[in-house]
C-alpha positions as CSV (number, residue, x, y, z in Angstrom):
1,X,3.3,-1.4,106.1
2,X,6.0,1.5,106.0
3,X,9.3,0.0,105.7
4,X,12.1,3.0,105.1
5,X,16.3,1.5,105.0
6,X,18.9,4.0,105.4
7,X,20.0,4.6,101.6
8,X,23.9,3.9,102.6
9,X,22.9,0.5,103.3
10,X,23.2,-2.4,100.3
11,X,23.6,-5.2,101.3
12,X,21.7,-8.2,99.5
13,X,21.1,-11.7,100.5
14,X,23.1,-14.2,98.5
15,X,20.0,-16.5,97.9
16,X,16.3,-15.5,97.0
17,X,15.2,-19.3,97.2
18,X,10.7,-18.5,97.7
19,X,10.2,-18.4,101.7
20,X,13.6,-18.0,102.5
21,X,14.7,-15.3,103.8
22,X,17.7,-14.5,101.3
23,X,21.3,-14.7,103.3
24,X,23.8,-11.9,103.0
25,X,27.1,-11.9,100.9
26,X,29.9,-12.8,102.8
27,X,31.9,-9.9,104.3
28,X,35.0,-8.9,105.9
29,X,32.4,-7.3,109.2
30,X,29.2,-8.5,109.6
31,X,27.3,-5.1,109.5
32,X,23.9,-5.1,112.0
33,X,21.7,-2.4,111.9
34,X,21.1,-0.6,115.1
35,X,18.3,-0.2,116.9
36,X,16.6,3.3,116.9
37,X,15.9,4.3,120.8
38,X,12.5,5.5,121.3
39,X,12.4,9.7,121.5
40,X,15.4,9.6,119.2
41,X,14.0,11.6,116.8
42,X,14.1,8.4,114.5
43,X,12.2,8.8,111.6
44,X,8.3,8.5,111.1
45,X,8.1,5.9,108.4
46,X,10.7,3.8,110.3
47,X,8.5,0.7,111.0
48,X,8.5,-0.6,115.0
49,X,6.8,-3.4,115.8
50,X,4.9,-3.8,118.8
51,X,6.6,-5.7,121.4
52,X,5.4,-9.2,121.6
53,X,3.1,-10.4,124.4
54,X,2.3,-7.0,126.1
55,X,0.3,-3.8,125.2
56,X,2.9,-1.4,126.3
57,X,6.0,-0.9,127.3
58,X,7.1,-1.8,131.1
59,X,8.2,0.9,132.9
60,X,11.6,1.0,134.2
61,X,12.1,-1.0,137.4
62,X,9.0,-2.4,136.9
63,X,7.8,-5.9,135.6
64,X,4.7,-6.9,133.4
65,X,2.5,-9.0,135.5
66,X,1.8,-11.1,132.4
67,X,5.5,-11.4,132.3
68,X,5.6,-15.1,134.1
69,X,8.9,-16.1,132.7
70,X,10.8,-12.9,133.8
71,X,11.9,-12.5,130.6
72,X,13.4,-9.3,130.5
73,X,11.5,-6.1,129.0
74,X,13.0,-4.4,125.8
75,X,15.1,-1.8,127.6
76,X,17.0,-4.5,129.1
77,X,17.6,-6.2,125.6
78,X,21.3,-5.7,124.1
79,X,20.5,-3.4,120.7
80,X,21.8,-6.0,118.8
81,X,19.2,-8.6,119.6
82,X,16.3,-5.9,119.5
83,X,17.4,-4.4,115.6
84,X,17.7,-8.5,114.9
85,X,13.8,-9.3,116.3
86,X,12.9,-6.0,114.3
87,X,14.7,-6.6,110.7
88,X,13.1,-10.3,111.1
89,X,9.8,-9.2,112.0
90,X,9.8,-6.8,108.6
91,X,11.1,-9.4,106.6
92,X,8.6,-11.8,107.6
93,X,5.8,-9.5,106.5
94,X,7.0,-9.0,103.2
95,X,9.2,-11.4,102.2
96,X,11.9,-10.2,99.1
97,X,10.2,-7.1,98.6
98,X,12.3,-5.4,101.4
99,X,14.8,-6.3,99.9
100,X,14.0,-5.3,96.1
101,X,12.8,-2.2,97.4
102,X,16.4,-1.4,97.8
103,X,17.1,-2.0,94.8
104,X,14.4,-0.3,93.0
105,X,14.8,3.1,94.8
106,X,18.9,2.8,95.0
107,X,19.5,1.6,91.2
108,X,18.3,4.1,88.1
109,X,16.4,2.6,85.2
110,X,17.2,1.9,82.0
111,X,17.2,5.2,80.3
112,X,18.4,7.4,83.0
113,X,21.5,9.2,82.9
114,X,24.0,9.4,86.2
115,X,23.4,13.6,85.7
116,X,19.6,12.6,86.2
117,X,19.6,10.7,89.3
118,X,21.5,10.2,92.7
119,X,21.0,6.5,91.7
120,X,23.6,4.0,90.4
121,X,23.6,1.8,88.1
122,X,23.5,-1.5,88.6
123,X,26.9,-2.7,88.7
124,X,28.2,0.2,90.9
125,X,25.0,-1.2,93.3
126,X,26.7,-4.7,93.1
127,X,30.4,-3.8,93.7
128,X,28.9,-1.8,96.7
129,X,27.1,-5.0,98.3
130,X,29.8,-6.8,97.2
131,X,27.4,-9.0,95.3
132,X,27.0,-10.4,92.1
133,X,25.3,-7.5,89.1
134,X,23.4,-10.9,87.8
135,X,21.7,-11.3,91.2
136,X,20.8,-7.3,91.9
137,X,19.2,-7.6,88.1
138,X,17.1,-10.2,89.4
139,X,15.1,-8.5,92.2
140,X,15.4,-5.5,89.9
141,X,13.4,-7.6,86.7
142,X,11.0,-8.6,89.6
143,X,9.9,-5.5,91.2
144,X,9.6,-4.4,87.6
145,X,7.1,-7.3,86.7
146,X,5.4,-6.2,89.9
147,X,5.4,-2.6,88.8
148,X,4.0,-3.1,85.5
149,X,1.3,-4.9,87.0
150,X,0.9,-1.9,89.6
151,X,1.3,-3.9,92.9
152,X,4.6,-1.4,93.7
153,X,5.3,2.2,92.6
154,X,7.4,2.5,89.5
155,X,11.5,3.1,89.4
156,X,11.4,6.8,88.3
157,X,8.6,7.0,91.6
158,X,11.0,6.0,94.3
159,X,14.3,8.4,95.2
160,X,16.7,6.6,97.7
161,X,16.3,6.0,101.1
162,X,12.4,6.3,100.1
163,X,10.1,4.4,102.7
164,X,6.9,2.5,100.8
165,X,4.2,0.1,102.1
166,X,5.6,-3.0,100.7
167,X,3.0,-5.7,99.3
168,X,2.8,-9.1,101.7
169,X,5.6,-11.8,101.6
170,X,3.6,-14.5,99.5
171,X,3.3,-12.2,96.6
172,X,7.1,-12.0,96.0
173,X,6.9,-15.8,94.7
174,X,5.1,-14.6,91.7
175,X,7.4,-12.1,90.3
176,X,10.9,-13.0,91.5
177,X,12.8,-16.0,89.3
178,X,15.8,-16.8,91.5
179,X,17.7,-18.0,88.4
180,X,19.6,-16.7,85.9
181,X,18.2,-19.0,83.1
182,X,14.9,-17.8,83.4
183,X,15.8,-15.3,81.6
184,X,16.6,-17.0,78.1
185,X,14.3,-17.8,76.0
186,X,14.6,-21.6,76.6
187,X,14.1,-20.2,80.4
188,X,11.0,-18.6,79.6
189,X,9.9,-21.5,77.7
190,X,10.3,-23.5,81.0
191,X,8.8,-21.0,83.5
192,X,5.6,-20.6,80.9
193,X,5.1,-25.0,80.8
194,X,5.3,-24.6,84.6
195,X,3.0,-22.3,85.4
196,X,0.6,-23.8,82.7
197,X,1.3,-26.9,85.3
198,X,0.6,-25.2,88.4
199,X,3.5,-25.2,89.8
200,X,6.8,-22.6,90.7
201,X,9.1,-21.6,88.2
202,X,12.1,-22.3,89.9
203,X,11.1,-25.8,90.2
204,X,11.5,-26.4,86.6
205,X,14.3,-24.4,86.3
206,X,16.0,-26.5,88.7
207,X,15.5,-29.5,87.3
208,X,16.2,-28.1,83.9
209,X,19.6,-27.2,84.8
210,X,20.7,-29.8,86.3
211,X,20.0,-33.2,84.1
212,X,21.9,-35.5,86.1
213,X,19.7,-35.1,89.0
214,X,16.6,-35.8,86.9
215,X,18.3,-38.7,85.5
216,X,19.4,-40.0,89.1
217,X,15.8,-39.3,89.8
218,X,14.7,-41.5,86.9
219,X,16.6,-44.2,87.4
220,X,15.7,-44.6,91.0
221,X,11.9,-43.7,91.4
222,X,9.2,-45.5,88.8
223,X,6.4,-42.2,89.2
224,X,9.4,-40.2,88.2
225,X,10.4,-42.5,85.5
226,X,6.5,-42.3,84.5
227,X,5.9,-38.9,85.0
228,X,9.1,-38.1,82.4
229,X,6.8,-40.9,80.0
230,X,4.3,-39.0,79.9
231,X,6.1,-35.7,79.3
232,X,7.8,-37.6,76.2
233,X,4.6,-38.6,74.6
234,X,3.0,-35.2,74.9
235,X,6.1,-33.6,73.5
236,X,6.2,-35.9,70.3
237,X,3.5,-34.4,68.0
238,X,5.5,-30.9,68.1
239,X,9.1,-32.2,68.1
240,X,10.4,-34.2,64.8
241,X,13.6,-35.0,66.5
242,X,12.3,-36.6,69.5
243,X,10.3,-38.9,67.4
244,X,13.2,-39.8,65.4
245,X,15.1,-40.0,68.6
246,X,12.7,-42.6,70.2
247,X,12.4,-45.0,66.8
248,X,16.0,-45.0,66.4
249,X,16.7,-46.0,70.5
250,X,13.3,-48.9,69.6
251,X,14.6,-50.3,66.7
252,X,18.1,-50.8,67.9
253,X,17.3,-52.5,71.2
254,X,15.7,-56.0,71.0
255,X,13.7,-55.8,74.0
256,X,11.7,-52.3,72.9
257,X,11.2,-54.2,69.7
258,X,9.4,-57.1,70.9
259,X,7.8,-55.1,73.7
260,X,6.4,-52.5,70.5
261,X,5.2,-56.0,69.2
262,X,3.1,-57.2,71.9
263,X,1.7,-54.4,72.2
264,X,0.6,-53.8,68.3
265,X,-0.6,-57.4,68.7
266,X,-2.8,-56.2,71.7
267,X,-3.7,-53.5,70.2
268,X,-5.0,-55.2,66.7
269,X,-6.9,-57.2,69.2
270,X,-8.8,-55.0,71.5
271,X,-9.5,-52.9,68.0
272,X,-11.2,-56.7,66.3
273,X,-13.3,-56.9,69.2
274,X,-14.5,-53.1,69.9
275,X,-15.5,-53.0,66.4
276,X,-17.7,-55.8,66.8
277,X,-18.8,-54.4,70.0
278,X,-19.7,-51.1,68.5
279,X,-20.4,-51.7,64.8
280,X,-22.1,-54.9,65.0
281,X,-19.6,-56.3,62.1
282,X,-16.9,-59.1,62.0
283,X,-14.6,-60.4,60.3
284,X,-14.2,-63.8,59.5
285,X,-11.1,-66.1,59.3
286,X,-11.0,-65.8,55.9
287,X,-11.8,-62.3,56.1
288,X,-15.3,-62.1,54.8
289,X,-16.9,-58.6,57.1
290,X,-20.3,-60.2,58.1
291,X,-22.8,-58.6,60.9
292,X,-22.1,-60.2,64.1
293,X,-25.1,-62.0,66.2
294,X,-26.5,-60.8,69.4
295,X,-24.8,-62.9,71.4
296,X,-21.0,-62.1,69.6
297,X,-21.8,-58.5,70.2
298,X,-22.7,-59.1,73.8
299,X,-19.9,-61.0,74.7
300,X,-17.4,-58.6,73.0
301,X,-19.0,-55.8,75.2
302,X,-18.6,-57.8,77.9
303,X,-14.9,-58.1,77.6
304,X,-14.3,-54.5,76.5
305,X,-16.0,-53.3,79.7
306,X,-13.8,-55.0,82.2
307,X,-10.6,-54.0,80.2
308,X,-12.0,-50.8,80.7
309,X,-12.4,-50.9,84.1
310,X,-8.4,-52.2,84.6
311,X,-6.1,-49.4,86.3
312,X,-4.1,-47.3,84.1
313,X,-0.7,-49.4,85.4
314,X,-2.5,-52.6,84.5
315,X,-1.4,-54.7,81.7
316,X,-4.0,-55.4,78.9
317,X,-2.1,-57.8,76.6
318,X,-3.8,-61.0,79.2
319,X,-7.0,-59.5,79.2
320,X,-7.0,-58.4,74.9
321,X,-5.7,-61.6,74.3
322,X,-8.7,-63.7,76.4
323,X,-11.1,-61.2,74.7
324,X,-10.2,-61.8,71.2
325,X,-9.7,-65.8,71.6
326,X,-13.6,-65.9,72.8
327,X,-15.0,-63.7,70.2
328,X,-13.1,-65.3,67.6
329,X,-14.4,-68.8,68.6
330,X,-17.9,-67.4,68.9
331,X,-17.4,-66.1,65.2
332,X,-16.5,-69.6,64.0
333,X,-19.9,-71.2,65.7
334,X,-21.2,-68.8,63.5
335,X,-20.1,-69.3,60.5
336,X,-20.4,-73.3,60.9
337,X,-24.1,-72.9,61.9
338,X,-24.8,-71.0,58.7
339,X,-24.2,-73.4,55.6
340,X,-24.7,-70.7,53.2
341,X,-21.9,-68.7,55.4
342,X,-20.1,-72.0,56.1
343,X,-19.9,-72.5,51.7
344,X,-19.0,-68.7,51.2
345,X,-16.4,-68.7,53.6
346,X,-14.6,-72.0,52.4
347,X,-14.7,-70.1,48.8
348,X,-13.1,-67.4,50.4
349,X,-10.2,-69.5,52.0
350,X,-9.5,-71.0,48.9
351,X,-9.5,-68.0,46.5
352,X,-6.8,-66.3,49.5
353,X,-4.8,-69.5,49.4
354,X,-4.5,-69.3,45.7
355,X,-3.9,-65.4,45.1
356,X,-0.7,-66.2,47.9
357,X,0.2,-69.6,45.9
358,X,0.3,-67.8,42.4
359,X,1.9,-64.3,43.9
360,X,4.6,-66.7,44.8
361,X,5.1,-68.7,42.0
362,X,5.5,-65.7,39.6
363,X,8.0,-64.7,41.4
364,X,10.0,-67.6,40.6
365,X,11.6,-66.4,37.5
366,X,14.4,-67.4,35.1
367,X,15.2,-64.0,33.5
368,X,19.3,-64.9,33.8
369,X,19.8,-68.1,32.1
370,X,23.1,-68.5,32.8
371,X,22.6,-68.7,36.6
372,X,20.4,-71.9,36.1
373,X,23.4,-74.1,36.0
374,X,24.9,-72.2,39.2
375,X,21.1,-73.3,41.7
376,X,20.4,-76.1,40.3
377,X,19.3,-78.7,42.9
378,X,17.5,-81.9,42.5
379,X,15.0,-81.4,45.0
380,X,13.8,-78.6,43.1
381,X,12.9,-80.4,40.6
382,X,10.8,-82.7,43.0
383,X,9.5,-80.0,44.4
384,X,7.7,-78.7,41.3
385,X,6.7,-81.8,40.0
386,X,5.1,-82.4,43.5
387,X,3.4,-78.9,42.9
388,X,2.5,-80.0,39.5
389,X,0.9,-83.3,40.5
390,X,-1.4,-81.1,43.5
391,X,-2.2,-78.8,40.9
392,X,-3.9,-81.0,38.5
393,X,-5.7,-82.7,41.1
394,X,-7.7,-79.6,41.9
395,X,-7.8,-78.7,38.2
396,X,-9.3,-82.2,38.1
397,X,-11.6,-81.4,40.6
398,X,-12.8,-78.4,40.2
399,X,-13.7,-79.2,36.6
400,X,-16.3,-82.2,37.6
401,X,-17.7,-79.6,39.8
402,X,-18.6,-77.4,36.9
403,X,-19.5,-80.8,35.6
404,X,-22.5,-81.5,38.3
405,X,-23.7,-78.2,38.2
């Protein structure tokens, strides 16, 4: 499709929003093209489109047949309304290109000199739409994307007033960034992560600019609230700060704290019984690693596939907790049943019991004397001698059984 605009019009829409058709700057006169009369000598690349509903014109005086609503034929239509239908009808076939085509063939490139070119540059095209330079760059950066990628001629190709066959509306969506942040590096940054996502630009943009909305969003709706989760926890491995960020806001507030808790809890538990589940090995109470019977490792698979099967919104904690309370009675049947097991695990408890008993008794010192006076209590005295009296009876007994053997 041929679409040719007089070269003394330049006037821009004041939004480029994607499907929209962008509306003009506001103006002291409204300015509306005129229709060009047919036999006018109007020129060839002008595009017409053919009259809806009939095949041809209807003569004068005469009506269309198919014509059932008398709706009156295009001679009888005030100019106004007919340039109207027409300038939609374009626009609706190609979208922004129109008018970035306007652009592209009105304002010289980077480059070009004023002696070069009847064009302008881009400023003097702005004053003369009485628009904003920033928003005439715009479609200009987009039909130059679209140039580079040879879906339109290039700048130096087009001379004003210069008719073209423009590419189809949808197109324009790929090449025109109706923001002026897209253009900064954090801009680009944005429009890159959303089109890795699927989805446009400007969307992200949007939302990028205007953080009180997403908060409001946040705040109100939960799949927002997740959805911004999620984006968190991706964006931690590659951002220091955030991390810091996140332990600082858990650490301070009580409730993250405990929630972090739980969690670690449930998470030491589903890890106790997957390893039994898939390495065939326990650990006991005392925390001897022995290999885990058949029927420890079934039921720990048992347990694991049905928290496997729970919905990603589910909570685990219930289910981890159930899970480890079975396996870890199963694992004390075990050890009971086996008196070999049942002797070295009763060594083990004590030797663990001791280690923590003599770790913190060494670290009851007396290194400054003359503090001794200062903490003095009587009951710490008791204390000891209580300690001394439970010591000797396991001295005591240990050494008859070194005795009997």
């Amino acid at each position: 499709m041929t679409v040719a605009t007089d070269s003394s019009e330049a006037v821009l829409p004041s939004s480029a929003d994607a499907g929209q058709a962008p509306a003009a700057e506001p103006r002291s006169t409204t300015e509306v093209p005129q229709a060009r009369p047919a036999g006018s000598g109007a020129d060839e690349n002008f595009w017409q489109p053919p009259a809806a509903g009939r095949d041809e014109e209807p003569q004068d005086g005469a009506e269309s047949a198919a014509d059932e609503d008398d709706e009156p034929g295009a001679g009888d239509v005030a100019e106004a309304v007919v340039a109207d239908a027409r300038a939609f009808g374009g626009y609706a076939r190609t979208g922004g290109w129109t008018f970035a085509l306007k652009v592209a063939r009105s304002v010289r490139p980077g480059g070009q000199s004023a002696g070069e070119t009847p064009k302008v540059s881009a400023r003097r095209f702005a004053e003369l739409a009485e628009c904003s330079a920033d928003r005439v760059m715009r479609f200009y950066k987009a039909w130059d994307r679209a140039a580079d990628d040879g879906v339109v001629p290039q700048f130096e190709a087009l001379t004003p007033g210069a008719g073209i066959e423009l590419p189809d509306a949808e197109l324009w969506l790929s090449y025109y960034v109706s923001r002026s942040s897209a253009g900064s590096v954090r801009g680009q940054a944005i429009t890159e992560a959303a089109e890795a996502e699927g989805i446009r630009p400007t969307k992200a943009l949007e939302v990028a600019e205007n953080p009180t909305a997403l908060r409001a969003a946040i705040l109100a709706d939960p799949g927002t609230a997740e959805a911004a989760r999620k984006a968190l926890m991706d964006r931690l491995g590659e951002d220091p700060a955030l991390r810091s960020g996140l332990a600082r806001d858990i650490v301070r507030a009580d409730e993250l704290k405990k929630a972090v808790a739980e969690e670690s809890r449930t998470g030491d538990r589903l890890e106790y019984v997957r390893r039994i589940a898939e390495e065939g090995e326990v650990k006991t109470a005392a925390g001897q690693k022995i290999e885990a019977p058949a029927q420890l490792r079934e039921e720990a698979e048992r347990h694991l596939s049905l928290i496997d099967e729970l919905d990603e919104d589910e909570e685990a904690g219930e289910w981890a907790r159930e899970a480890y309370d079975s396996v870890r009675t199963l694992v004390a049947e075990a050890v009971e049943s086996d008196p070999e097991l049942r002797v070295q695990e009763r060594r083990a408890k004590f030797y663990s019991s001791l280690q923590k008993a003599t770790k913190a008794f060494e670290e009851l010192t007396f290194d400054d004397v003359q503090e001794i006076d200062a903490i003095y209590e009587d009951d710490m005295v008791r204390r000891l001698e209580e300690l001394q009296a439970a010591l000797s009876v396991c001295i005591t007994a240990l050494q008859a059984a070194q005795q009997k053997d």
